[in-house]
C-alpha positions, 0 to 999 in steps of 0.5 A, spaced: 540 763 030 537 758 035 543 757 040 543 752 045 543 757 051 539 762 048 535 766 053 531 770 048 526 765 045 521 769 047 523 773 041 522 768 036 514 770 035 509 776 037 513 782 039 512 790 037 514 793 031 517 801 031 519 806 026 525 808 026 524 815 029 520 811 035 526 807 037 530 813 037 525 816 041 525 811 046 532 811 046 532 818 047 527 817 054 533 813 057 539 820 057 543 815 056 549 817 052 551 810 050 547 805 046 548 797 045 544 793 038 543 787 040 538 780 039 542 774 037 543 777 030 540 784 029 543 784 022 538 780 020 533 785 020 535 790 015 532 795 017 538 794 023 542 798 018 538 804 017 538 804 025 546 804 027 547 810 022 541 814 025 543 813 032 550 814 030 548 821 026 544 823 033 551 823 037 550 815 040 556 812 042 554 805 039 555 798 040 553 793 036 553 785 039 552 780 032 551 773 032 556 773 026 551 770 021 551 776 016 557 780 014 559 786 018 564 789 012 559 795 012 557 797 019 558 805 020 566 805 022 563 809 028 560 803 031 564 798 036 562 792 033 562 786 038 563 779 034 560 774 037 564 767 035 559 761 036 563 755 039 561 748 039 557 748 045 553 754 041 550 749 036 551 755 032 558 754 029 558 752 022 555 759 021 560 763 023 562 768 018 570 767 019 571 773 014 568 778 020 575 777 023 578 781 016 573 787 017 574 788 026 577 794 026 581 798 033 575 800 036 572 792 035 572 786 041 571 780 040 566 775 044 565 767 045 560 765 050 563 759 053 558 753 055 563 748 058 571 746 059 571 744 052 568 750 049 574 754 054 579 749 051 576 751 043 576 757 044 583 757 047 586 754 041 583 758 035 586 765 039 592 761 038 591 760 031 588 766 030 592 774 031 586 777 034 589 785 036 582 787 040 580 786 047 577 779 048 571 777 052 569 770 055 562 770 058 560 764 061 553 761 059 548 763 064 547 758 070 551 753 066 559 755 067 560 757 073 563 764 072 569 762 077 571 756 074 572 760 067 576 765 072 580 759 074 582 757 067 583 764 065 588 765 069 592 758 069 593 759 062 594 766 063 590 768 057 589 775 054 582 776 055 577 779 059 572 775 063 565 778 064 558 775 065 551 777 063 550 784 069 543 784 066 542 777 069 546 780 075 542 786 076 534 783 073 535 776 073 531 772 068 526 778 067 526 777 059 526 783 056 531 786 061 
């Protein structure tokens, strides 16, 4: 996927490869109980798969954040699976898997990264359209929407979501990879 606010592109090309047994060892140096599988879309990548019943075998708690291109129906039931819906702003839209919404389970959120006001107001229209049952999040796109005035509309319209933004951004800036 190539969204129009992408700040990954670095990893389009080039990078390392790990074995399985590498990454859980890489994991295992952080001592950190909770681990997050994310990339765009990391189902892409079959040996994704392999990797979050590795972790989850290991005792991780574990996310996995899709760009929802590719089915989950088959993700490990212990993993808290953060669906990413693609808003028109995305660039992305037309490759949202909207049967995803059929296999979130309890454990499950879902998640739109909002460009601008329109992308709020889409948005806001699907959840109206849709009965979503797992907590929502809104994220504003980096240096693009101002986390505030998400926050503003959120509140005027008085929608059952929760607002967030990209904490490595907060704490790393735009130190890619981090």
């Amino acid at each position: 996927m190539r969204c129009t606010y992408c700040d990954t592109a670095y990893a389009f090309v080039g990078g390392e490869k790990y074995t399985q047994a590498e990454v859980l060892s890489k994991v295992t140096a952080f001592g950190t109980n909770y681990v997050t599988v994310t990339g765009g879309e990391p189902l892409a990548q079959k040996a994704c798969w392999p990797l979050l019943d590795a972790l989850v075998n290991a005792g991780y708690q574990v996310s996995l954040e899709t760009g929802n291109a590719v089915s989950i129906k088959n993700i490990n039931p212990e993993v808290s699976v953060v669906l990413d819906i693609k808003t028109p702003g995305s660039g992305e839209e037309s490759n949202n898997k909207y049967k995803n919404l059929e296999c979130l389970q309890s454990n499950d959120q879902l998640k739109f990264v909002l460009c601008d006001e329109a992308d709020y107001l889409w948005s806001k229209d699907f959840l109206s359209k849709n009965s979503i049952s797992i907590p929502i999040l809104f994220s504003p796109v980096w240096g693009q929407l101002d986390l505030k005035d998400l926050s503003v509309w959120v509140l005027r319209d008085r929608l059952p979501v929760r607002v967030q933004t990209q904490l490595h951004k907060v704490i790393w800036g735009d130190d890619p990879g981090r």
